[in-house]
N, C-alpha and C positions, 0 to 999 in steps of 0.2 A: 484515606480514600485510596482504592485500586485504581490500576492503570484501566484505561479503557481496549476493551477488546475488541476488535476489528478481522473481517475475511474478505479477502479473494477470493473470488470463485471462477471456475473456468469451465465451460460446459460447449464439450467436444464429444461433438455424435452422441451418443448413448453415455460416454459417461460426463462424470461430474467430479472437476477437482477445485477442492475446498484445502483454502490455505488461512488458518487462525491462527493471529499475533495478538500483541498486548502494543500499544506505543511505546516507543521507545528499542522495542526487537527489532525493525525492518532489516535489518542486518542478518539475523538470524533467518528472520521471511528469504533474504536472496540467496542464504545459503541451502536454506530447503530447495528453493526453485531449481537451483543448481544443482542438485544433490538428485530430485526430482529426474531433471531432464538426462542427466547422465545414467538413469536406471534403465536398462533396455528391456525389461520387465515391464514396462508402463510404457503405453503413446503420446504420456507428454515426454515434449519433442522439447530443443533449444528457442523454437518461432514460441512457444507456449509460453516461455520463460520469461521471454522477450516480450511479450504483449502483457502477460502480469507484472513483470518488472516496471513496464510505463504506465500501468492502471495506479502502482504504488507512486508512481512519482506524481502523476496526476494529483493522486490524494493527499501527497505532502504538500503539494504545493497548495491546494483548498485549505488544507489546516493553515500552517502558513500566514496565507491571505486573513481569515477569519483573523488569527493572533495579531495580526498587525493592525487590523481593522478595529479589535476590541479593544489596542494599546496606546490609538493614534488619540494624542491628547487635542486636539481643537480648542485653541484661545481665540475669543472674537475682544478686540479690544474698541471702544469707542473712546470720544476725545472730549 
């Protein structure tokens, strides 16, 4: 089975930026962001960077949550 793929998106005035990972890359996601904001070719900025970077951590932490949630084994014991 493939890893699942996942975007960012950022929708600033007129444009639109679209960031696609697989899980597992987010590493790679914060190097683009970075890679991104240091182009002075483009209007995303460091603030852009900054607010996708916490969308991602957001989302880890839902995954996360979900995993611990689907792994938490509950024994009910009676006597």
């Amino acid at each position: 089975m493939g890893r699942m793929k996942r975007q960012l998106i950022l929708n600033k005035g007129t444009q639109k930026f679209v960031f696609r990972y697989e899980n597992g890359n987010e590493d790679e996601l914060l190097d683009a962001l970075i890679d991104q904001a240091k182009d002075r070719h483009t209007d995303f900025d460091w603030f852009d960077a900054a607010v996708l970077s916490f969308k991602l951590t957001q989302s880890l932490m839902g995954q996360a949550d979900e995993l611990l949630s689907e792994n938490t084994d509950v024994q009910v014991h009676t006597n």
